[in-house]
N, C-alpha and C positions, 0 to 999 in steps of 0.2 A: 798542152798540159793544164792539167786544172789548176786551181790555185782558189785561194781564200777569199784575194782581194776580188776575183773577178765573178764569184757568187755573189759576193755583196754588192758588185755593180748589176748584178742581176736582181734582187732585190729592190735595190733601190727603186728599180721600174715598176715593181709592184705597188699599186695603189692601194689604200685602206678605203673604203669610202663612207665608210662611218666616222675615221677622224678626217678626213679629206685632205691627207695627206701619206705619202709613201712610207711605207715598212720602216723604211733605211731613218727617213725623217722625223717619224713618228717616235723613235726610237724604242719600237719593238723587237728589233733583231739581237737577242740574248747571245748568241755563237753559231758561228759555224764551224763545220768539220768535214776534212776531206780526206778519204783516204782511196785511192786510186780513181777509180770509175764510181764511188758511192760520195752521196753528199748529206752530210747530217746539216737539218736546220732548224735551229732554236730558236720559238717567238715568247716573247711575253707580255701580250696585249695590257693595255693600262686600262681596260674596262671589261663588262663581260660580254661574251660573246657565241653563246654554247652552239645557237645554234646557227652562226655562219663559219664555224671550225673547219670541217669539212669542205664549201665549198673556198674557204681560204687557201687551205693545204692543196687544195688541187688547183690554186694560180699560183701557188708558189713552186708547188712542181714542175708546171708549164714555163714558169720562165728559168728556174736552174736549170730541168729536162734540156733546154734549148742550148746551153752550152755545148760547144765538142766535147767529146770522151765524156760525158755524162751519162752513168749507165743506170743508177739507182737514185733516188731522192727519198729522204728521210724527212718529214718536221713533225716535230712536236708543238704545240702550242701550250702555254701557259695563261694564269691571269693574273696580275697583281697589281690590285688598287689602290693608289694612295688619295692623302690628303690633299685638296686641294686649298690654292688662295682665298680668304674670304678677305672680307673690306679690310682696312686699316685697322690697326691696335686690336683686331678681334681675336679672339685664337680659337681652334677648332672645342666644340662639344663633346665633354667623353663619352666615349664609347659611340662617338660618330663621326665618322672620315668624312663625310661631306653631309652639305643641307642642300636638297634642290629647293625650290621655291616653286607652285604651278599656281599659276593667274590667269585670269583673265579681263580682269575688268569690269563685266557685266556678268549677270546670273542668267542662271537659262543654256550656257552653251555646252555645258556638259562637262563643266569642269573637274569636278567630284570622282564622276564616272571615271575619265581620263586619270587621274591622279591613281586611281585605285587600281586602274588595270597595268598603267605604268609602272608601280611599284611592283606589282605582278608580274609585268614582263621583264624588269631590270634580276627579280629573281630567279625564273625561268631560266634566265641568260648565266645564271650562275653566280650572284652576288647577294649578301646579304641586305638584308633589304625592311624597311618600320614607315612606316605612314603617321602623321599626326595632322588630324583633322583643325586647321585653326579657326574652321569657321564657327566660331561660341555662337553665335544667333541662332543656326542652321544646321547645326552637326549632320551630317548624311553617310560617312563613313562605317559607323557600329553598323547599319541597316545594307548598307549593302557588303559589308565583309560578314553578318550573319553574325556578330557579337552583341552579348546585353553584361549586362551586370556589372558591379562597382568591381574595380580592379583590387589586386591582392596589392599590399602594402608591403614594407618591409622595417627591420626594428628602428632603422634611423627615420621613418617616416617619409621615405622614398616609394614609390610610384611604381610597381612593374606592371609592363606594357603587358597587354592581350596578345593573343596569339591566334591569329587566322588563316588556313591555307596557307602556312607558313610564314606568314610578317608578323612583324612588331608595330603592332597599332592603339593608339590613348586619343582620346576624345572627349570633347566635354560630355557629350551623349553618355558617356558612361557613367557619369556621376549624380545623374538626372535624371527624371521620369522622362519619357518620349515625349509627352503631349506638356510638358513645364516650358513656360517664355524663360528666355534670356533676360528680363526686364533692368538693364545693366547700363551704365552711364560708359563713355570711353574708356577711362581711366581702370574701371575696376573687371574689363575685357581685356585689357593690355596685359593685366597682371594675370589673369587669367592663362592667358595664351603662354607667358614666360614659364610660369608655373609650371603649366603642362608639358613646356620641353625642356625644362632645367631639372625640374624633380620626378620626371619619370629615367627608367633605369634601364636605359637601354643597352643593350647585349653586344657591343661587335657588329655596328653597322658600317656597312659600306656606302649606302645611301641610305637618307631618310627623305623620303618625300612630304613635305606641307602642302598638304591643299589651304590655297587661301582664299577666305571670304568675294563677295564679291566688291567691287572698288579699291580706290589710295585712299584711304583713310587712314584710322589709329592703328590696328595692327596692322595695314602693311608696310609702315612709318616705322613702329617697333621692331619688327623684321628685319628692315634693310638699315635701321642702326644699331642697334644692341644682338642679334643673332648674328652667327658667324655663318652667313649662306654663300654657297661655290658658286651658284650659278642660279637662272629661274628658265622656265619654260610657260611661254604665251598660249595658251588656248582662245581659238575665235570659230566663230562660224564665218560663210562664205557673204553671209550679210552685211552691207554695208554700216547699219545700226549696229551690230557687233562689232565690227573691227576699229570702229572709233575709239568704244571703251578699249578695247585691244590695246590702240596703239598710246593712250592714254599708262597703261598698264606697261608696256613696253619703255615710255621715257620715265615713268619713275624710278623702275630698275638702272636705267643708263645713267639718271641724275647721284645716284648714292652707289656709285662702280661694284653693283652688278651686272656679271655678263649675261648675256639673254643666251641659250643656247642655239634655240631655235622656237620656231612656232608651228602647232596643231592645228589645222583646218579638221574643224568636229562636225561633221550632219553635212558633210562635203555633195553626197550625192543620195537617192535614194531609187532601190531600184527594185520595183513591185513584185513580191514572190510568186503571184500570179501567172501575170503574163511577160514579165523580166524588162518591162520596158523602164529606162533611166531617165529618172528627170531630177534637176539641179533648184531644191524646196528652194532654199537661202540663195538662191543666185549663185555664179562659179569664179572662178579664179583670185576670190577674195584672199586669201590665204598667201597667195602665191606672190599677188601686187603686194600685200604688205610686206614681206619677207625682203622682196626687189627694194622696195623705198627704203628699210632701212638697214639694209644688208647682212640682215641675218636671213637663215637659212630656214628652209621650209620644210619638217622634222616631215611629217607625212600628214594623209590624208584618210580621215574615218568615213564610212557612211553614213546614212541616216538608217539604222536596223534595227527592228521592232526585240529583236534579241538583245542585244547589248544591253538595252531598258529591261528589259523582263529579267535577263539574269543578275543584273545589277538590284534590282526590286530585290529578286530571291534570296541574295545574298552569296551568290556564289558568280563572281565578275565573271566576263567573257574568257579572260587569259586561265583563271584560276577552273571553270570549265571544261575547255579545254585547249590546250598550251598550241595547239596546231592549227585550229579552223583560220579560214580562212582571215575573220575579224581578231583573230591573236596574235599571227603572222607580222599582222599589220604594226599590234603593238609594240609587238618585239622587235619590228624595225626601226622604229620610233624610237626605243630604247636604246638600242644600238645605237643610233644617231646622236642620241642625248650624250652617251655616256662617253660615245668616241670624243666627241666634241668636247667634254670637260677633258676626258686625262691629256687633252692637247692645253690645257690650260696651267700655268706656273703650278709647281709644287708647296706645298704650305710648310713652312721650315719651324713653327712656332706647335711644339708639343704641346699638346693638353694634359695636365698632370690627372689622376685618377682624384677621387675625394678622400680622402684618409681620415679616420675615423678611430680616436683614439677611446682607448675603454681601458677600467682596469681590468686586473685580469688577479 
């Protein structure tokens, strides 16, 4: 005879391998329900996941299916994101459940690119989803999501974010001519960057992704003490010269307890549209050795694709293109990785109260 308990021992066998951890453990498993030979099964994933629903549903079938007298299998999936821990005394950002953080270290490895498509695929996957460029030297965000112009304000002199291909995105670029220097001492960058993420007015995010400059310097010092960030994600190439600054980038995050979720091997391979022959520009398995030495996890691997550049140039990223090719795929598995990996991470118990804003009336 069926039973309740012995579905959920069935479960339990299923793996997530996004959070890299079991259903049961994960604690995704919302109910089960059983009535004769049918088996109803309620998920509710702690990140998004749109598009590995499907072939989830169909390993969860395969292992209740596998019960005796199991005639039907039912699941549903849901998705429900919380807040997560950020450092000490910090409490979370309103109107933002979590900050990723993406670094790298050094410039040049495609970090921008990545940031942008990430935020793109964490959307795809079904979450809401804002971008803020903190690189003030560099801004590259407005140009590749195809925004210009000074953002709209609001009466208390609040900040609403742009809107591109569906994210919430604010940049110093926006407030600047393209071709104007930063010509700016630390200090008055620092405030700059706070600025831009305390008085822009973001909407109901579930992630906001930072792309951050290149180095540990002043903002990323600002960052990891005064912002309330969940987590950060290492971008490197397979180069040896890259994965220094990498890992460089990787202990400042561990020095002021942020968790690293994982690491992006960018421009991993490059494979000639000509004649399809693969060779490895930056050298190979960079990504993977660093992940090993410092036991986080190796999120995935990009190419080196003459596309990615081009449509990140035009203003319309890879994923935002299109949500399926194969270089989207890629992102969106990345994503998954990323996001599984944080809602395995504590819950953040400290409410962020809204601003309240008193007027006569």
């Amino acid at each position: 005879m069926i039973d309740e308990q012995g579905v959920r021992a069935a479960l339990a066998g299923v793996q997530d391998p996004h959070a890299d951890v079991s259903l049961a453990d994960a604690g995704f498993v919302r109910g089960v329900g059983v009535d004769g030979g049918k088996v109803a099964v309620e998920l509710a994933l702690g990140y998004p996941a749109a598009g590995w629903h499907e072939a989830l549903k169909a390993k969860v079938r395969e292992a209740v299916g596998a019960l005796p007298g199991v005639e039907q299998v039912a699941v549903n999936i849901a998705t429900r994101i919380v807040a997560h821990q950020v450092q000490d005394k910090l409490s979370p950002l309103p109107g933002v459940k979590n900050i990723i953080a993406v670094a790298s270290g050094k410039g040049g490895v495609g970090k921008s690119t990545t940031s942008v498509n990430l935020a793109l695929a964490l959307q795809a996957e079904g979450a809401r989803v804002g971008v803020l460029d903190a690189d003030i030297y560099g801004p590259s965000v407005p140009r590749m999501l195809g925004i210009s112009g000074k953002p709209d304000t609001t009466a208390d002199q609040r900040i609403l974010p742009k809107l591109a291909h569906g994210l919430q995105a604010m940049s110093i670029g926006l407030l600047i001519d393209e071709d104007t220097p930063m010509i700016w001492r630390g200090p008055m960058v620092t405030q700059a960057m706070q600025q831009l993420l305390t008085e822009t007015l973001w909407d109901e995010l579930d992630y906001l992704i930072i792309d951050l400059p290149p180095g540990t310097g002043d903002i990323q010092l600002t960052l990891c003490q005064k912002v309330p960030v969940s987590a950060a994600v290492i971008v490197t190439t397979p180069q040896d010269i890259a994965l220094l600054d990498a890992k460089k980038a990787l202990k400042m995050f561990e020095k002021v307890s942020v968790p690293v979720l994982g690491i992006v091997e960018n421009m991993a391979v490059h494979v000639c549209s000509n004649c399809g022959h693969a060779e490895h520009v930056f050298g190979s398995g960079g990504g993977e050795r660093m992940a090993a030495q410092y036991g986080v996890p190796l999120l995935g691997s990009l190419p080196l694709d003459i596309g990615i550049r081009e449509l990140a140039d035009s203003g319309r990223p890879s994923v935002a293109d299109d949500p399926e090719s194969p270089v989207s795929r890629s992102y969106r598995d990345i994503a998954r990785h990323a996001a599984g990996r944080l809602s395995q991470r504590a819950r953040n118990k400290v409410m962020a109260f809204p601003n309240i804003v008193v007027q006569n009336s």
